[in-house]
N, C-alpha and C positions, 0 to 999 in steps of 0.2 A: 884743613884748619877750620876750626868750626867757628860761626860769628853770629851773632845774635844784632840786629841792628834796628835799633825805635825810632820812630817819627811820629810826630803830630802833636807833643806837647806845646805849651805854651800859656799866654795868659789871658782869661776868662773871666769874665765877673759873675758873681752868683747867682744859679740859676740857669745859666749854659751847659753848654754840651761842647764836647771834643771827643774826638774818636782817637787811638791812639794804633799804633801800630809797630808790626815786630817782625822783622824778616828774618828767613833762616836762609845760612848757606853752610857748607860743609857737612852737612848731618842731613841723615834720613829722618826727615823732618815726621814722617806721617805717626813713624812708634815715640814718638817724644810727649812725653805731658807736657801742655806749655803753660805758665804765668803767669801771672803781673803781679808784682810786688811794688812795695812802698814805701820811702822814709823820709819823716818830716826831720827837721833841723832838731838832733839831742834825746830824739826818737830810735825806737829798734826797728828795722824791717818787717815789716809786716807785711802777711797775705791779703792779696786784695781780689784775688779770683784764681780759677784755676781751670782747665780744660783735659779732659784725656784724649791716649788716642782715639777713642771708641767714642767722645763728643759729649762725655759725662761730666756736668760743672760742679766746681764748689764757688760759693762766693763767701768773701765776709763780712760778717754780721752790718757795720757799719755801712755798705754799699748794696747791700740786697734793696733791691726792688728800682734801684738807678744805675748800675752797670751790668754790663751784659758781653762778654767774653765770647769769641768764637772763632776759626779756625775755618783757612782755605788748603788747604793742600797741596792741590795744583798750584798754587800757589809761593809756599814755603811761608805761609804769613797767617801771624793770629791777630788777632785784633781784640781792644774793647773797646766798646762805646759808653762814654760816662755821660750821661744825663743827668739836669736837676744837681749840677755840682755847688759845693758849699766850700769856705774857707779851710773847713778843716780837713779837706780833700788837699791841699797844698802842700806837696812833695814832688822828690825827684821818683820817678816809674821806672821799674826796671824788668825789661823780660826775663823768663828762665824756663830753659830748656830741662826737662828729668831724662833720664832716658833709664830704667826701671832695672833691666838684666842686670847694670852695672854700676845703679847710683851714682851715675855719673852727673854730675850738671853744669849745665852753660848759663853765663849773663852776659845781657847786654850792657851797654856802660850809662843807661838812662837817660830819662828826659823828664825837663823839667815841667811840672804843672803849676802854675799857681792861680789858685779862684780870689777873686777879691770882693770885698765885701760892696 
């Protein structure tokens, strides 16, 4: 059974950092794209970064140049480090596993951020 499981949210006031993080178990973590997504309160999910297995990122536009997404293997764990956060960063984060052969995907069940002004 595959699990995706996050830690490290919480609350921050603006201008801080939190690193968040995303364990895998059940799954051959290393062929997986991993995630981080995001949804504020009455808001749609949005992508908030992305990682492949090959180490290739996307970010989105809103978080370019303050988070930084990245991936241990040995591990089973990605991570991002948000830096420089702002209010409108406040949402719950969710990891996601892709796995590409099969469109298949996994979530974790999120954590909460919130930045305060």
């Amino acid at each position: 059974q595959v699990q995706l499981v996050e830690s490290g949210g919480g609350l921050v006031q603006a201008g801080g950092s939190l690193r968040l993080s995303c364990a895998a178990s059940g799954v051959i973590f290393s062929i997986l794209t991993m995630g981080w997504y995001r949804q504020a309160p009455g808001e749609q999910r949005e992508l908030v970064a992305e990682i492949t297995s090959g180490g290739s990122t996307t970010y989105g536009d809103s978080v370019k140049g303050r988070f930084t997404i990245s991936r241990d293997n040995a591990k089973n764990t990605v991570y991002m480090q948000m830096t420089s956060l702002k209010p409108e960063d406040t949402a719950v984060y969710y990891c996601k596993g892709h796995f590409g052969m099969t469109q298949r995907n996994y979530w974790g069940q999120g954590t909460q951020v919130t930045v305060s002004s």
